[in-house]
Residue, then its C-alpha position, 0 to 999 in steps of 0.5 A: x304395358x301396365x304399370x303397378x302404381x306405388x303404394x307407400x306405407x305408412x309412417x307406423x307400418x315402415x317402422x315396425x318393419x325397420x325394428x325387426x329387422x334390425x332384431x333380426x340382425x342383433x339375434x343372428x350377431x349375438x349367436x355367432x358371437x357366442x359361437x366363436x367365442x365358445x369355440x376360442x375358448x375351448x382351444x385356447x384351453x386345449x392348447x393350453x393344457x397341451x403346452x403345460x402337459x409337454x413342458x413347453x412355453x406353458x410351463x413354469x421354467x422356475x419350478x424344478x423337474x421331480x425326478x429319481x436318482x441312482x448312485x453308480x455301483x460297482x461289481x462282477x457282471x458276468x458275462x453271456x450267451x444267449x441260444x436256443x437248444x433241445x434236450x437230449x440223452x446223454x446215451x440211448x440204447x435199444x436192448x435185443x435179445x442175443x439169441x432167439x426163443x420163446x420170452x418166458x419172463x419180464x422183470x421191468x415196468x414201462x417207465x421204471x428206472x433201471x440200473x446197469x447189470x439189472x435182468x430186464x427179461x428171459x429167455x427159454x434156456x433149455x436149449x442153450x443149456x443142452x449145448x453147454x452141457x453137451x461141451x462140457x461133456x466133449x470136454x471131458x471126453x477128450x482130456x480122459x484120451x490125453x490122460x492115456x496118451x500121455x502114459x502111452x507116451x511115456x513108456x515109448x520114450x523109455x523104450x526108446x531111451x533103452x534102445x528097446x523101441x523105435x523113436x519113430x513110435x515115441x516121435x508119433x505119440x507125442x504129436x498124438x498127444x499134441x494134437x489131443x490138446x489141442x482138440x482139449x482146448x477146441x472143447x474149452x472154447x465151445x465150453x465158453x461159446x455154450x456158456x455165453x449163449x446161455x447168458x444171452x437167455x437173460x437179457x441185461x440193462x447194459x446202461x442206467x436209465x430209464x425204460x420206455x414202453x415195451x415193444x414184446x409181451x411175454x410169451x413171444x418167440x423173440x429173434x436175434x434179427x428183430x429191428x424193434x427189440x425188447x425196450x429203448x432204455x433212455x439215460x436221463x441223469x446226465x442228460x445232455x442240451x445240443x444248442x448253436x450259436x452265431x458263427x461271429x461268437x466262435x472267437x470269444x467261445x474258444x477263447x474262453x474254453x481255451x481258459x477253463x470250464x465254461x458254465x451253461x444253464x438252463x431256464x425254465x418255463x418263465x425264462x427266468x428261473x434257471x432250473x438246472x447248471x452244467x458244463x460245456x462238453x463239445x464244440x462242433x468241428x464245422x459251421x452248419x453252412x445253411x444257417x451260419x451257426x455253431x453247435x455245442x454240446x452241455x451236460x447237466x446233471x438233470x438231478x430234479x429231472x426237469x430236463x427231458x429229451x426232445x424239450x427245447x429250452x432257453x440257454x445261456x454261454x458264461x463267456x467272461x466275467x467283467x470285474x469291477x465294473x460300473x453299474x447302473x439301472x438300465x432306465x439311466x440310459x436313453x437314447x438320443x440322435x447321436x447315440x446313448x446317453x445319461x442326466x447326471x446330477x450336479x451339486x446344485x441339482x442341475x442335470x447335465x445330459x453325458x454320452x456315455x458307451x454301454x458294455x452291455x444291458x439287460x431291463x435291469x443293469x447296463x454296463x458303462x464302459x466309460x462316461x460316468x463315475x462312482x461320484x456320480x448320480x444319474x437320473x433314473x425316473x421322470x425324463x418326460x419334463x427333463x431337458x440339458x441343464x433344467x433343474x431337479x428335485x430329487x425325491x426317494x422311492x421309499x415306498x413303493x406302490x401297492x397295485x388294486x387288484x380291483x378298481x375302486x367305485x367312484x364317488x358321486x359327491x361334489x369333493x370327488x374331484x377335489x379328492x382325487x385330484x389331491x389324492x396323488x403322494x401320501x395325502x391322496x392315500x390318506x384320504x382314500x383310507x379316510x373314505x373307505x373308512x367312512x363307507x365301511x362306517x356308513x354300511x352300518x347306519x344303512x343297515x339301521x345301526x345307531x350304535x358302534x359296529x358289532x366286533x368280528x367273532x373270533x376265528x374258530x368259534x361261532x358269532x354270538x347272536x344280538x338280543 
């Protein structure tokens, strides 16, 4: 076996090796460093920021939390009933003709409003009119031959009075004469039965409401047995609204309509606005058992006629009125682990979290049954940094704030973030009033304007052109 003998370097080579080593080693220290001291930084930043946002240990406990505050108040709450129902005619009524015949005429248009008695159509009436005449004819016919029985039988009891004629003859006229009246009155009743089948030839609105679309032209031969008739006249003014109700309300809904008249109304399209008020007519006999619910009926007025059959609305039931209850803006109560709550106010402006039992609340009032005072104030706003016993700031809502409608363009200079910073409140208001001021200044020096912006012309008339 060979062996390489060792070569041993120089005093000078060894050193120049040692050296870069030893760079090498204080380059790679000097970037891991600065890595992880990087890194420790933006943590520590970032942890910092989210203790300060939350309120936590980077918070200062000395400064008081701003918040809003509200006074309790007190007022009627009415009372109600939320349900979901269709719109319905109060009365619906299909019109067939009475008699059959050729249809000579048509008095309506599709869509009109009708009274009750208005002729819709008619009907060819020579026939029927033939017949009435026929009866009335047969009629006097017959009270012509009653006339001269009479006398007949007159003279048969005189006869018979003086012993002259026989009684049976007086006897047998007057069942004569009996008999004729009554053949007189059979006349009279197909007098009437003509007259009314001559009526049937005009065919009358027998309610008020409004026409539909017509179902025979005119000059038709129309039958008494026809299924689909002349006209569906609908009646919208009162209309009715049929909606249910869980069957856990049936108790409280007879027990108010067992006091009085219960209010309903109707909201519209928003389901905000309440378009129309009625009244309660009905309660059904029967829960439906497929779906646990009660039925009722309203009746509204529909005066605008913004109600329509078919239309399904929003509806709601004034059960009760609550009287002189406290009242306060439903961002006053929260909600905690063990139920609801409020921050009351203190003189010293300490908020005091209070259970407190809510009647009943909607997004804007809650009713509070018990757990605040009229002397009291409750938080309303600003709950984020807000914990048992921390001290307030009470500020005002004066002001309200005015959305953009649009978003602002963003400023390049270096005060940009400065001023948005300090743009929150009042001053931040006014120094985004004194930036659009300036833009609106500098627009003209772009345009190279030295002097004052030119004045707006007047409305009406035409601007005036620069010499």
């Amino acid at each position: 076996m060979l062996f390489k003998p060792e070569v041993k370097d120089d005093p000078k080579t060894a050193r120049k090796r040692v050296v870069r080593g030893i760079g090498r080693r204080m380059v790679s220290l000097s970037i891991t460093l600065l890595i992880l001291g990087g890194l420790g930084y933006l943590g520590w930043n970032a942890f910092q920021q989210k203790q300060t946002g939350r309120g936590g240990p980077g918070a200062r406990p000395d400064l008081p939390v701003p918040v809003l505050a509200a006074m309790p108040r007190t007022q009627d709450v009415p009372v109600y009933l939320d349900a979901v129902g269709s719109v319905r005619a109060l009365n619906t009524v299909t019109v067939r003709a009475q008699v059959d015949g050729k249809l000579i005429k048509v008095n309506f248009v599709e869509g009109q409003d009708v009274k009750q008695g208005d002729v819709l159509a008619e009907i060819d009436p020579v026939i029927y009119q033939a017949q009435y005449d026929q009866a009335v004819a047969k009629k006097a016919q017959d009270e012509a031959l009653l006339a001269n029985q009479k006398l007949d039988l007159a003279r048969y009891q005189q006869l018979a009075a003086s012993n002259a004629g026989s009684k049976q003859q007086a006897d047998t006229q007057r069942a004569v004469v009996a008999q004729q009246e009554a053949l007189v009155q059979a006349d009279q009743a197909a007098i009437d039965n003509a007259k009314a089948m001559l009526g049937y030839t005009k065919v009358i609105a027998p309610l008020s409401g409004r026409a539909g679309l017509r179902q025979v032209d005119q000059g038709n031969i129309i039958r008494a047995s026809d299924v689909t008739g002349l006209v569906i006249i609908t009646q919208l003014q009162p209309i009715a609204v049929q909606f249910s109700l869980p069957q856990q309300q049936i108790v409280r809904v007879n027990a108010a309509a067992a006091k009085g008249v219960l209010a309903v109304d109707v909201f519209g399209n928003d389901g905000v606005t309440v378009i129309d008020t009625g009244t309660l007519k009905g309660i059904d006999n029967q829960v439906d058992p497929t779906t646990g619910t009660l039925k009722l009926k309203a009746e509204f007025p529909n005066s605008k006629f913004q109600l329509w059959p078919g239309q399904f609305v929003n509806v709601r039931l004034k059960v009760e009125t609550l009287e002189k209850a406290i009242v306060v803006p439903s961002s006053a109560v929260q909600r905690g682990p063990v139920g609801t709550f409020s921050y009351v106010i203190g003189p010293d402006n300490v908020a005091t979290a209070k259970p407190v039992v809510v009647t009943q609340q909607n997004e804007h009032d809650a009713v509070i049954a018990s757990g605040l005072s009229i002397s009291d104030r409750v938080v309303t706003t600003g709950f984020a940094n807000l914990s048992d016993g921390a001290k307030v700031l009470v500020g005002t809502d004066d002001r309200a704030p005015t959305a953009d409608l649009a978003p602002r363009k963003r400023s390049r200079s270096p005060d940009a973030k400065g001023d948005s910073k300090a743009g929150s409140g009042k001053e931040g208001q006014a120094n985004d009033d004194e930036r659009r001021g300036k833009r609106e200044r500098g627009e003209g020096d772009q345009k190279g304007q030295t002097g004052p912006a030119p004045a707006e012309p007047a409305r009406g008339g035409a601007a005036k052109s620069q010499p």
